[in-house]
C-alpha positions as CSV (number, residue, x, y, z in Angstrom):
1,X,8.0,-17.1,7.6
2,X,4.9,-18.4,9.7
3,X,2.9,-21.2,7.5
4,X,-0.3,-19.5,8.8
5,X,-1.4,-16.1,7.6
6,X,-1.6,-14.0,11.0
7,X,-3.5,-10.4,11.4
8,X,-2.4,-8.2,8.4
9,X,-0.2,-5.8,10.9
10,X,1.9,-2.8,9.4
11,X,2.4,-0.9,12.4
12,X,5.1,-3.9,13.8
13,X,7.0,-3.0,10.2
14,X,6.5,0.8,11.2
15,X,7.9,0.8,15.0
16,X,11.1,-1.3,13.4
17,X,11.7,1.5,10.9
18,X,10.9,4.5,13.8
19,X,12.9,3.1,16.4
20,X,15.8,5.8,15.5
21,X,15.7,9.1,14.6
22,X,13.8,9.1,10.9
23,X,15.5,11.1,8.2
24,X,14.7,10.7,4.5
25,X,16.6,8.4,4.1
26,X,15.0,6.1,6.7
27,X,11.4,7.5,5.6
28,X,12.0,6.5,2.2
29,X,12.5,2.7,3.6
30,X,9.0,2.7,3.3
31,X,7.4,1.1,1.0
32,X,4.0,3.0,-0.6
33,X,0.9,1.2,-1.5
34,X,-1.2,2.2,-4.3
35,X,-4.4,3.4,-2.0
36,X,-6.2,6.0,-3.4
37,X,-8.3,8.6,-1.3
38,X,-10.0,11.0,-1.7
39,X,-9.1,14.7,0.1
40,X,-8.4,18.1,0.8
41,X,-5.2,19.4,0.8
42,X,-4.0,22.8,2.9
43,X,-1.5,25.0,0.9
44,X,0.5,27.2,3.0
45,X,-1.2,30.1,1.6
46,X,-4.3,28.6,3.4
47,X,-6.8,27.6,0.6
48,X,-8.3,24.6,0.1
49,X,-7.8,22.1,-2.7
50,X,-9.0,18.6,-3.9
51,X,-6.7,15.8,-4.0
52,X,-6.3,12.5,-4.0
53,X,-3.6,9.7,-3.1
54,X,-1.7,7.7,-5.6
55,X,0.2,5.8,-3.3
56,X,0.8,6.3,0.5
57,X,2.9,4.8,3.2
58,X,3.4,5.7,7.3
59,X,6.2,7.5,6.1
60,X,5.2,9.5,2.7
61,X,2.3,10.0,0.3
62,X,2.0,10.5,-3.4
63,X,-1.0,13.2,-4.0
64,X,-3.0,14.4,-7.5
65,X,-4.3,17.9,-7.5
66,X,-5.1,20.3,-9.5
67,X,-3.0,23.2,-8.4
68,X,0.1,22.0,-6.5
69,X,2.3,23.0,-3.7
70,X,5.7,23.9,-4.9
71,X,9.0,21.5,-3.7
72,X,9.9,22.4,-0.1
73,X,6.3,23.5,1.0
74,X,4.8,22.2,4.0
75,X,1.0,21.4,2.9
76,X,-1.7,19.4,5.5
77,X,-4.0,17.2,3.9
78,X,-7.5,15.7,5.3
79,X,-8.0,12.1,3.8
80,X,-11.1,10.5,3.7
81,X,-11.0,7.7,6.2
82,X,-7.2,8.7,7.8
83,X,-7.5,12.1,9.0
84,X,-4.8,15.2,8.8
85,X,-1.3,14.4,8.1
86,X,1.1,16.9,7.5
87,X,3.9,16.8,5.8
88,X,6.5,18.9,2.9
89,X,6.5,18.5,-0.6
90,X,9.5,16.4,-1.7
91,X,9.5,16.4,-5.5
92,X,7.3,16.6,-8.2
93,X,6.4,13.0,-9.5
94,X,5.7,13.6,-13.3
95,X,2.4,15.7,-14.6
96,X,-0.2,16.8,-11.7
97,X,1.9,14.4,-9.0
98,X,4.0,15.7,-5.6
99,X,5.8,13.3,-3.1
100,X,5.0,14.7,0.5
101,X,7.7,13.3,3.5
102,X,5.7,12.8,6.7
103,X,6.9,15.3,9.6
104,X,4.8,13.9,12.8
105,X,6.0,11.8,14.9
106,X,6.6,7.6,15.1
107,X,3.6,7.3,17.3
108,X,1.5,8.9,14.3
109,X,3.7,6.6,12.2
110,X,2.3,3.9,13.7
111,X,-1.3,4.9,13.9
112,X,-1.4,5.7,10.1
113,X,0.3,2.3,9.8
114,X,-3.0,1.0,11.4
115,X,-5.0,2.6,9.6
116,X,-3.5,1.7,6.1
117,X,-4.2,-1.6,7.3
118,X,-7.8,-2.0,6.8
119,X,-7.7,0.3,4.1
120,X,-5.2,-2.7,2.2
121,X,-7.1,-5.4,4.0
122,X,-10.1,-3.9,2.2
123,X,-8.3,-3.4,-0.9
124,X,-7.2,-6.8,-1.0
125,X,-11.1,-8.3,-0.3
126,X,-9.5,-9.7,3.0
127,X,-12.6,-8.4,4.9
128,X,-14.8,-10.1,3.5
129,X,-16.2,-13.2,5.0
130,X,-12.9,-15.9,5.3
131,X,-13.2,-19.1,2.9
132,X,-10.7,-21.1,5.4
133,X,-8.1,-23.1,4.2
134,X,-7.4,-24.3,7.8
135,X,-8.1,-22.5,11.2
136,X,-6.8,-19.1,11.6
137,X,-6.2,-18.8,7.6
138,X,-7.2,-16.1,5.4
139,X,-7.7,-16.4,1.9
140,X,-7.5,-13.7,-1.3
141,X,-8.9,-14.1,-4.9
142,X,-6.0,-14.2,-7.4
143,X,-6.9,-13.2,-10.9
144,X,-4.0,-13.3,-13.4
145,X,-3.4,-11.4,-16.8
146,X,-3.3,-14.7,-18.3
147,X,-7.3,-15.0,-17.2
148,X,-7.0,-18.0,-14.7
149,X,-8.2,-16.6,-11.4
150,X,-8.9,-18.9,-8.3
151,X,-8.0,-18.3,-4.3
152,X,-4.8,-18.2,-2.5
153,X,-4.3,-18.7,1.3
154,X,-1.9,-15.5,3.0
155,X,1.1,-16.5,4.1
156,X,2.8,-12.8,4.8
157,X,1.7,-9.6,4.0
158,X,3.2,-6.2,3.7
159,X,3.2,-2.8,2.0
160,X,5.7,-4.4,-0.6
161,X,3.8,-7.5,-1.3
162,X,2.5,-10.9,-0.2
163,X,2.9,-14.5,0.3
164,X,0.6,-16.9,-0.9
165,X,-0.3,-20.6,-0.9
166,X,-2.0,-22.8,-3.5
167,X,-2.9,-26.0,-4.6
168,X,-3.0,-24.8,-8.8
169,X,0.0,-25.2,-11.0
170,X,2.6,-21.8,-10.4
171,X,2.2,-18.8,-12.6
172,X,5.2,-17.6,-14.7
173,X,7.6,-15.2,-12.7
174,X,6.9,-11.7,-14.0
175,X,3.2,-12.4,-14.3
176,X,0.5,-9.3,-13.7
177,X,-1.8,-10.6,-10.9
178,X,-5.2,-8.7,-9.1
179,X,-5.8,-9.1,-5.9
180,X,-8.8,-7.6,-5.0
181,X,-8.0,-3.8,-5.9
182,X,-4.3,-3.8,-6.2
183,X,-1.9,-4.8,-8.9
184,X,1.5,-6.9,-8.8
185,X,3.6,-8.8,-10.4
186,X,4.7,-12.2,-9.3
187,X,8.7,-11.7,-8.0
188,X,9.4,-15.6,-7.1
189,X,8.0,-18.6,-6.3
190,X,8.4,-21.1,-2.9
191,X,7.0,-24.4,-2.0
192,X,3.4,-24.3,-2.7
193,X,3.2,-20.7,-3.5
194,X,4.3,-17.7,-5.0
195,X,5.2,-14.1,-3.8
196,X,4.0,-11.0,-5.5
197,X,5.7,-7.7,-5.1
198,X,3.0,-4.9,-5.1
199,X,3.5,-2.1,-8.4
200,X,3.4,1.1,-7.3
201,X,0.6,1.8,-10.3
202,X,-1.6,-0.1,-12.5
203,X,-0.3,-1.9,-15.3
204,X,-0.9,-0.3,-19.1
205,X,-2.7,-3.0,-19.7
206,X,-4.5,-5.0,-16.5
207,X,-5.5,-8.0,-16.0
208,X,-9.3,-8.8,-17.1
């Protein structure tokens, strides 16, 4: 693992998974990041309906709605910010919920990899102006259910979670932490740091 945070770059983790045929199986390899967006979603009757992401990765997406598809439908939704994707309905996920699998191609993949990105890198507050921690660096606030908050430097950063380093005292493994607008928990700790592993929802009961 590099000891300096480089670009926050999903579509590198995208062409690995695309570079054989994707089935479910491989689609599902993808990790989802709880992004929400707001929509419109197609039904294959034609009409239009609200909706809004969950969760979303390059290779499915989680929608809210209304009135949903049924399982097995092929639906095409218009995020705010992403664009059309296409896609069928996988399984319902609990009250109001569908999974949708991806159908376009690994170059789209990629793209939407791009483009989910920014919208994490915006999530996470890493667009905002960098409080370097050495040249190149990029730093995150870290605010923990406990209540001690303070900044972290990126080490690694995917759709499953992060890597980061700081000078404070480790948090307990298993800990909630915010970092920006997305939950984790933290899943281990290394030399100077800790990894979190992103939750696919918010906790019942979030950090302040």
């Amino acid at each position: 693992m590099s000891n300096t945070a480089e670009k926050l770059d999903l579509a590198a983790v995208a062409r690995r998974l695309t570079a054989s045929q994707v089935g479910l199986r491989e689609r599902r390899r993808f990790r989802r990041m709880p992004i929400e967006v707001n929509g419109r979603m197609l039904d294959p009757l034609g009409r239009e309906h609200d909706c809004r992401t969950a969760d979303i990765s390059p290779g499915d997406v989680r929608i809210a709605a209304p009135i949903l598809p049924g399982v097995g439908d092929r639906v095409v939704l218009y995020l705010d910010g992403i664009g059309r994707v296409s896609g069928n309905v996988a399984r319902t996920c609990g009250e109001g919920e569908v999974a949708i699998i991806f159908d376009f191609s690994a170059h789209k993949r990629e793209r939407l990899a791009e483009q989910l990105t920014l919208a994490a890198n915006k999530s996470l507050g890493v667009d905002e102006p960098a409080r370097p921690v050495r040249d190149g660096a990029q730093t995150v606030r870290l605010e923990f259910e406990t209540g001690d908050a303070y900044d972290g430097e990126v080490l690694d950063f995917s759709l499953a979670g992060m890597t980061v380093r700081t000078q404070r005292p480790p948090p307990l493994i298993g800990v909630w932490v915010r970092v920006g607008a997305v939950y984790g928990r933290v899943a281990r700790l290394i030399e100077g740091g800790f990894a979190i592993d992103f939750a696919p929802q918010k906790p019942a009961a979030p950090p302040p």
